[in-house]
N, C-alpha and C positions, 0 to 999 in steps of 0.2 A: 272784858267785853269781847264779843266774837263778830263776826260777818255775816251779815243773812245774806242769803244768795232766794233774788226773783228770778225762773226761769219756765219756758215752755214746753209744756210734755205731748205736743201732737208736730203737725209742719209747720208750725210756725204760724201767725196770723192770729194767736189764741188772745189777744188783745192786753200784750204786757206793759206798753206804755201806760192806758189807764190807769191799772193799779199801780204802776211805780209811782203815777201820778196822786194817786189818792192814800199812798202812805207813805208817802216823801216827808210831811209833816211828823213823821216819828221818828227821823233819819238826821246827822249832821252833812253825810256827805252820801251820794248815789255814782256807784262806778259803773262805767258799761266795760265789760271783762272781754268780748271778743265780735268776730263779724265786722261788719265794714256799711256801707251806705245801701247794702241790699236790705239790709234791717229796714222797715218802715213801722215805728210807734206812732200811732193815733191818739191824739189827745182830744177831747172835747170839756171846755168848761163856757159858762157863758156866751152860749149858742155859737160859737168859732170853733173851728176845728183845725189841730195844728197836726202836722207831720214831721216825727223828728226821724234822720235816718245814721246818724253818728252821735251827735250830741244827748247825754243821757237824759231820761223823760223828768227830772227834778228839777229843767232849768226853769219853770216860771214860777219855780217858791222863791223868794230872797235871801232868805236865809240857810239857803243848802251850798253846800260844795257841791259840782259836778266836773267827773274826774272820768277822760276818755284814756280807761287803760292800755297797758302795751300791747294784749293781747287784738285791740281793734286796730284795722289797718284803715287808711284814712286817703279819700279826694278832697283834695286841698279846694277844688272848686266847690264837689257838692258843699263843703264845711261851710266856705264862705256865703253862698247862697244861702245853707241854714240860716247862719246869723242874719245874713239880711232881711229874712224874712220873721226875725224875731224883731228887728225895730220900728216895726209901727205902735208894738206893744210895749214899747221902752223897756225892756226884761235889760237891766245891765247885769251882765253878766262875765265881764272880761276881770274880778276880781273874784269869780267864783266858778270856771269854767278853765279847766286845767289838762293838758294834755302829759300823757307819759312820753319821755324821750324816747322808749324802746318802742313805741309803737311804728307800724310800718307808714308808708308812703306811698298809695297808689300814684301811678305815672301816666300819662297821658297813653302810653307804649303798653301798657299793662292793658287797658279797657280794649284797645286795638288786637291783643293777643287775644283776650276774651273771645271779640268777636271773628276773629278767622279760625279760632278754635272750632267755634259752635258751627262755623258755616260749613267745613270741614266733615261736618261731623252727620252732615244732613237729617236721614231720619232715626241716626242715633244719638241726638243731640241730649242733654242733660239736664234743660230748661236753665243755663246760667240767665241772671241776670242782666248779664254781660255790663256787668260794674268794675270787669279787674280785678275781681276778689279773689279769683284763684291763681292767676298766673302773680299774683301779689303775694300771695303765700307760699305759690312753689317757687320765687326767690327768696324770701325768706328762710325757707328749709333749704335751700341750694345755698346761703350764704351771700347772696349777691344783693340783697333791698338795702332800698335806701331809709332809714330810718327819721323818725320826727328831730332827736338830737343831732342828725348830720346839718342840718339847718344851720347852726349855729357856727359849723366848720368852715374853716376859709379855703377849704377844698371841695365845700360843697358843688358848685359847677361844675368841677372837674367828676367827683362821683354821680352825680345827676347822667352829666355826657356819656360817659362809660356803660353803664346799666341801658342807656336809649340806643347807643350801638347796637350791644348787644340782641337788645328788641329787634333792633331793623334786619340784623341777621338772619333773622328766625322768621322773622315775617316775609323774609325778601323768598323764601319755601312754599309762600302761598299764590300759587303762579293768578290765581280769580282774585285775589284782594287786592286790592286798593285804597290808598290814604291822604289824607292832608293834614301834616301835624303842626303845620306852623301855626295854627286859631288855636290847636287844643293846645298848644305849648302857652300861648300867651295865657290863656284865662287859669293854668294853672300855676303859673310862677305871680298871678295876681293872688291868688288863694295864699301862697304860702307868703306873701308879704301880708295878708289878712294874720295868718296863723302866728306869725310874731310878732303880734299885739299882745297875745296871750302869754301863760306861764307856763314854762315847760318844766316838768319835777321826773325824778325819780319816784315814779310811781309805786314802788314797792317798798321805797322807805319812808315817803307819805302815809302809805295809810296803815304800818308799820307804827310809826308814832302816833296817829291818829287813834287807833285801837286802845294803845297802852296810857294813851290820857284819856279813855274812858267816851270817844267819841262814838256814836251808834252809823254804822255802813252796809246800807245797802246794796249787793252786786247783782248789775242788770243785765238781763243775757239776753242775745239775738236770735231769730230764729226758733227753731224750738226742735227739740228731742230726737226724734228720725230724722234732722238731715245732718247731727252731727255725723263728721270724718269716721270716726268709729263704731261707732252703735248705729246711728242709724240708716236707711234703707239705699246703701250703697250698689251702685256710684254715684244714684241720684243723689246727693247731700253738698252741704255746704263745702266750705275749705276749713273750717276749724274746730275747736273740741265744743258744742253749746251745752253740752250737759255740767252739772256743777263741778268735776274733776277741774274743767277750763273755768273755772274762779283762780283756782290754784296758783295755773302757769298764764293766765292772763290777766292778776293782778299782782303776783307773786304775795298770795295770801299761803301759809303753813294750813296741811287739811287739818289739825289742831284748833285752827280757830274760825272756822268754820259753825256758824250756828245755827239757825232755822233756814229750813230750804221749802222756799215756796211754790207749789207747784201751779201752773195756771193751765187751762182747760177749754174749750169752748163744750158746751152741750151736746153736740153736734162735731162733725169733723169736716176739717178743707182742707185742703193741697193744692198749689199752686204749682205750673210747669207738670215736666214729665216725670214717672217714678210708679213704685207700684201703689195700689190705696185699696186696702181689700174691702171697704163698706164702701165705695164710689155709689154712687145713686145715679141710675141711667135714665130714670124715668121723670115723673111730674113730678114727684115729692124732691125729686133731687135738684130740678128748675125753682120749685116754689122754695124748695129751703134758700137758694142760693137770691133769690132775688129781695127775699125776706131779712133776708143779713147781710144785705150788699155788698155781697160777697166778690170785691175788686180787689187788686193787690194795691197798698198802698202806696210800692215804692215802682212796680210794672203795670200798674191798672190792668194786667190781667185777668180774668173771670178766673175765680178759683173753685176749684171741683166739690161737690159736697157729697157727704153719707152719713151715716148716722153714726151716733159713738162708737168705738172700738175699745172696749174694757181689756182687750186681751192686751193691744197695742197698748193702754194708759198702764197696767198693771205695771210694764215691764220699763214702762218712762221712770215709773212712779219707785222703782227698782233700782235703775241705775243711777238715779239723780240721787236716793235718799230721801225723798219725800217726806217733812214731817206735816205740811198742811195743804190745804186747795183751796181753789179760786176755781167758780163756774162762771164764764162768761156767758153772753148770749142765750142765756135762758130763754129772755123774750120770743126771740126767733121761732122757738117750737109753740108758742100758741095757735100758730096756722092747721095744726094738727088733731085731730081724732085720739088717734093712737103713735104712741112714739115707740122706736124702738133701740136696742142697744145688745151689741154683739158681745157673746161671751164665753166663743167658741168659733174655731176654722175646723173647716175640713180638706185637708190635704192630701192627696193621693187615696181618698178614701179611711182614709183614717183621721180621727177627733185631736183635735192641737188646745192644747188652753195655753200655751208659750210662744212667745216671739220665735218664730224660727229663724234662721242663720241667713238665710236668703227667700227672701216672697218675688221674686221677678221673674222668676221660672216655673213657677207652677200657680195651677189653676185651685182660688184657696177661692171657697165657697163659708162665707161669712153663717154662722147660724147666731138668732137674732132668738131675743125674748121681747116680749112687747108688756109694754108700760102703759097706760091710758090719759092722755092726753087732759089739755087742764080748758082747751079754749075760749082762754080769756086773758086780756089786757095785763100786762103786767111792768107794763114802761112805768107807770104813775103809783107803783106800791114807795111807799116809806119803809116797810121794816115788815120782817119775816111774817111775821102776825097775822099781818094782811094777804099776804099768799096763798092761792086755792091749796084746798087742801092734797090736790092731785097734785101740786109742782112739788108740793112740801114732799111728798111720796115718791116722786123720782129724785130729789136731792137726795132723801134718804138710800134709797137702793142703790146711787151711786157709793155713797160712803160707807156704804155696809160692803159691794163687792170691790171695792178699793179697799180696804181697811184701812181709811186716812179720814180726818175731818176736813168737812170742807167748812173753811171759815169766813170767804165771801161769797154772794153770790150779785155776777150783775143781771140787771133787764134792762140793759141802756147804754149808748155811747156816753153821756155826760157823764160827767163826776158823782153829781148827785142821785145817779138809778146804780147807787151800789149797795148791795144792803150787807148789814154783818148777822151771819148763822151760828156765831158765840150765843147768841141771848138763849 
């Protein structure tokens, strides 16, 4: 038995909680491998719609494990607010909701650095969050985080106090910032007395033995593609690896057993915050896309930027992740449309690019676009491929033809139930 890995192949937003949610039922356990509470997963079943931003998207099946690996670093408040806002819906989940001890600890001091970072940084700002997620990872790679297993140490206060020191130090450099920590200390030392209700394991030998007794795991990822640390379109990015390599060191899974890597997608493309986006849409079609797909961030209610696909940009997702299948979200979205269209080619300094190049933030890349013919018609209320004009059928196809991957779902819907499968 191997791992499948779900993850994001544009900025993130491509709607991976859904699908985690809609094939949880083929799954024992569902891990989220990395990212922190800036992750925002949408769920919709049953006219409700949840937002989960740490806890992985299989927590309202019953019968799954969900398992918040090392590689996610964690606000012990947002945590507990998730939960709370699971109990109107009775989801018990404190016998199937499992935290790795290597996972980090955001700190009241951490969210604080975040934002005298950013203020700092004025109109070079990065669009964090400002959830803590990166001054929580540049302790971790510094050696200084406080981790989920320190909880249990009867040294814990004493290394909590140390690490907040040290914040105050670094913060006391920001002669314009100002703070009040004693509110944000209390509701987060209430969080971590929530968190040890829970079970805290060694995450790596969990799903270690999980594997080898034949269990089927799904790994959840944050974020998506371009803003991993590496690959993607730096410095705009996250703090950690989202591409499938961070299944690896954020579950401590062997790439050995590593098995289908699912790619997910929107029809269309968004970006939230700052960074470059070479298909951005300046015009109406870029208003109408974005109001059409209500296009807010889940976890910043930010308006997120729209363009039209970027094949050049997906190719190279679809590259480094190992891509063996796809998921199209948002299909619906493009009914508002005549004609759609999908880039599959830059022009940079005058010369033709069909490859991700090494840096887009400094030069002026001019998208070249092939046009599709739109299908302008309803597509929330299809059941199954069958019934799809036969012009969507034709841009799924084209998509899988210049990806050379199958795409095997396609959605037209928030709910659960507007997901159709393009196996048949």
């Amino acid at each position: 038995m191997k791992v499948d890995v779900l993850l994001g192949l544009q900025w993130g937003d491509e709607g991976k909680g859904k699908i985690v949610d809609v094939m949880t039922p083929n799954y024992d356990i569902i891990a989220r491998f990395q990212g922190g509470p800036n992750a925002g997963h949408t769920l919709e079943f049953e006219g409700i719609k949840h937002v989960l931003h740490t806890i992985p998207s299989g927590i309202f099946h019953p019968e799954v494990v969900n398992l918040v690996g090392n590689g996610v670093v964690i606000d012990p408040v947002i945590f507990k607010d998730e939960l709370d806002k699971l109990a109107p819906y009775n989801v018990e989940y404190k016998s199937r909701l499992l935290i790795s001890k290597k996972a980090h600890l955001i700190l009241p001091t951490h969210k604080l650095l975040d934002a005298a970072s950013e203020m700092a940084k004025g109109k070079n700002k990065i669009g964090s969050t400002l959830k803590g997620i990166g001054p929580t990872y540049m302790d971790k790679t510094g050696r200084n985080g406080l981790r989920v297993g320190d909880i249990l140490s009867k040294n814990f206060e004493q290394k909590y106090k140390a690490l907040v020191e040290k914040h105050k130090n670094i913060l006391s450099h920001y002669e314009a910032f100002s703070y009040e920590l004693d509110e944000l200390e209390r509701s987060w030392f209430e969080g971590i007395e929530t968190m040890k209700t829970l079970e805290f394991v060694d995450s790596e030998i969990y799903i270690d033995e999980a594997v080898k007794s034949g269990k089927k795991v799904l790994a959840e990822g944050a974020q998506g593609t371009m803003l991993d640390i590496d690959f993607g379109t730096y410095p705009f990015v996250t703090s950690s690896n989202t591409i499938t390599a961070g299944t690896c060191t954020g579950l401590g899974v062997p790439p050995t057993k590593i098995g289908k890597v699912i790619g997910i997608f929107k029809a269309y493309c968004t970006r939230v915050g700052s960074g470059p986006f070479p298909t951005e849409l300046f015009d109406q079609d870029g208003k109408d896309m974005g109001k059409e797909g209500h296009e807010f961030g889940a976890t910043t209610g930010r308006p997120r930027r729209c363009g039209w696909i970027d094949l050049v940009q997906l190719k190279y997702s679809i590259m480094v992740n190992g891509v063996s299948e796809l998921c199209m979200m948002k299909g619906d979205v493009l009914s508002i449309f005549d004609e759609i269209k999908a880039c599959t080619k830059y022009i940079i300094e005058g010369q033709e690019v069909t490859h991700f190049p090494f840096d887009i933030n400094d030069h002026d890349i001019q998208p070249v676009y092939e046009s599709i013919p739109g299908w302008r018609k309803d597509l929330t209320k299809l059941e199954g491929m069958n019934e799809a004009p036969d012009a969507f059928k034709s841009y799924v196809d084209y998509l899988e033809k210049q990806l050379n991957v199958p795409i095997h779902v396609v959605s037209v819907g928030p709910d659960r139930k507007q997901t159709l499968d393009n196996t048949k």
